[in-house]
N, C-alpha and C positions, 0 to 999 in steps of 0.2 A: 791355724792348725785345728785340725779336727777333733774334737770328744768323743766321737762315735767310731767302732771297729765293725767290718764286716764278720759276725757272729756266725758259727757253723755250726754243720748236720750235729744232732744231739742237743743242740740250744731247744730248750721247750717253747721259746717264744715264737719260732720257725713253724709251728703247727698251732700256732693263735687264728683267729679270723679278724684281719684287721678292722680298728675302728675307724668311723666314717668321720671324715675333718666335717665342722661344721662353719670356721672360718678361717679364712687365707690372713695369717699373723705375722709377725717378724718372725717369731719362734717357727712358725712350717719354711718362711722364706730361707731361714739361717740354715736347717734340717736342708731344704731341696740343694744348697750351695754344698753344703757338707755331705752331701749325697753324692754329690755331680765329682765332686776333688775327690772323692773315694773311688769314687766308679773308674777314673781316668788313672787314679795310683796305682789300682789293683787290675788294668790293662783290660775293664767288663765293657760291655754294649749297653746293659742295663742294670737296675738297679732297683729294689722294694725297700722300704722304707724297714719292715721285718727281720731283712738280710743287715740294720744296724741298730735292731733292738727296739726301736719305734716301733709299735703296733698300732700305727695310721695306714688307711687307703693312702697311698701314694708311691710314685714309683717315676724314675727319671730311665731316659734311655740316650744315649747320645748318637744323634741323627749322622752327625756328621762320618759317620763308620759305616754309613748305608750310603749316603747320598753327598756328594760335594758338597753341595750348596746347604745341608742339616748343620743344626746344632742341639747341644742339648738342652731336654724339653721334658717340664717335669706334669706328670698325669695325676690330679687327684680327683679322689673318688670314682675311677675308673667302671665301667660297667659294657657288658658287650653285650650287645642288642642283640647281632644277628651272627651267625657264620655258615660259609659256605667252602665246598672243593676238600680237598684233602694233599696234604705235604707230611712227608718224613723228613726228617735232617738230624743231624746229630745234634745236640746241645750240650752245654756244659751250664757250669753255675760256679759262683764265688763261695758259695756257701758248704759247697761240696768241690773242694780245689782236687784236680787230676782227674774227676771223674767225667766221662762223655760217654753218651750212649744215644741212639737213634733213637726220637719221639715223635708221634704220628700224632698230627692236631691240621683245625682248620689251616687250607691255604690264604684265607681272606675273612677278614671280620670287620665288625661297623661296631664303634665305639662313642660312647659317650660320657665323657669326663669333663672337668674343670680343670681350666687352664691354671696357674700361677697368678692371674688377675684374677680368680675366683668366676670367671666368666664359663657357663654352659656352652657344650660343644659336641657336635656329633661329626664323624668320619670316617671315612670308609680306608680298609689297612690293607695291605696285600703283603706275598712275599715275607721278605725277612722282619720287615719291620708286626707286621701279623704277628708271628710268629715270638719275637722279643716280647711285643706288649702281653701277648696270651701266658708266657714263662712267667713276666713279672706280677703279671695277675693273679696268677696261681699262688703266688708266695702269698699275698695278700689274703688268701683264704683258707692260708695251713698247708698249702699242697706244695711239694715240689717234684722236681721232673723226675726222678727216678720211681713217683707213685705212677706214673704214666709209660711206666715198661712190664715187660712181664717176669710174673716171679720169678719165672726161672735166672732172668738176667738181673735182676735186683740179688737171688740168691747167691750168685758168682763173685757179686761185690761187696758181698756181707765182710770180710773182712776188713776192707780197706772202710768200709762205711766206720764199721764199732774204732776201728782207729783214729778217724776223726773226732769221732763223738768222743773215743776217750781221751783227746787234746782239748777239746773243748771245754768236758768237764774239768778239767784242768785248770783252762783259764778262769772260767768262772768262780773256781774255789778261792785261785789267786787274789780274782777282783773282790770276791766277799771280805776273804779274811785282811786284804788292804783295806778296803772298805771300813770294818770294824776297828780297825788301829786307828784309822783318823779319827773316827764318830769317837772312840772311847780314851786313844792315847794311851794305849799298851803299848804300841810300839815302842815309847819310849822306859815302859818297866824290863829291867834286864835281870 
């Protein structure tokens, strides 16, 4: 069972620039697995380490949703070299549940990350999978996809956005004030 919850729009952590792993440990292996069983719970393609409160470069996406033969495969310290073409599609995000809206980003990019062995790698992305790994990139550096429409259409969803944010704040106040009953054992003064 997992520790980690997929955190939403209005979480401050969601606009962090994540930080850069500097060794592949059990603690990022346990993280990439509790990634990967989150991403498949909550029915995503991919996944930023950001969207469960970690503020590491890292990010899993599950191949096998693209490609028969994929599976999931987790990206650290992600970095995109080059891109090329241009695609629209609509996206969506965990982070922001019910929200889709059309985003224009490269159709192909070359990336170079670290595998789960800690091993250096560079590859060339097209298509959907482009497109997932540039989404989940974005989280990693504060952005997410509705910074990539135009105001006027970010404005139409101002509602439904401050709704979120204000379940969110929500929970977080939940988790604080549980939080502080444990550390202190108020819970138990009546």
């Amino acid at each position: 069972m997992s520790d980690l919850r997929v955190i939403k729009y209005g979480n401050p952590i969601l606009r962090l620039k994540a930080q850069k792993i500097d060794k592949v440990d059990a603690d990022i292996r346990r993280v990439v697995d509790q990634m990967v069983e989150i991403m498949w719970d909550e029915a995503g393609i991919g996944l930023a380490a950001p969207q469960v409160a970690r503020s590491i470069q890292l990010l899993v996406v599950d191949h096998s949703l693209i490609d028969e033969d994929g599976k999931p495969t987790a990206y650290l310290n992600p970095e995109i070299l080059s891109a090329e073409g241009e695609s629209i599609m609509e996206e969506g995000c965990l982070s922001l549940p019910d929200i889709r809206e059309e985003v224009k980003r490269p159709a192909a990019i070359r990336l170079r990350y670290q595998n789960i062995d800690g091993e250096m790698l560079e590859k060339n992305f097209d298509g959907l999978t482009a497109r997932v790994l540039q989404h989940e990139i974005d989280h990693l550096d504060g952005i997410l996809f509705i910074d990539r429409i135009s105001p006027m259409k970010k404005q139409l969803l101002n509602k439904e956005l401050k709704s979120i944010a204000a379940e969110e704040k929500e929970k977080i106040a939940k988790i604080s004030t549980s939080d502080i009953e444990l550390l202190t054992g108020l819970s138990d003064v009546t």
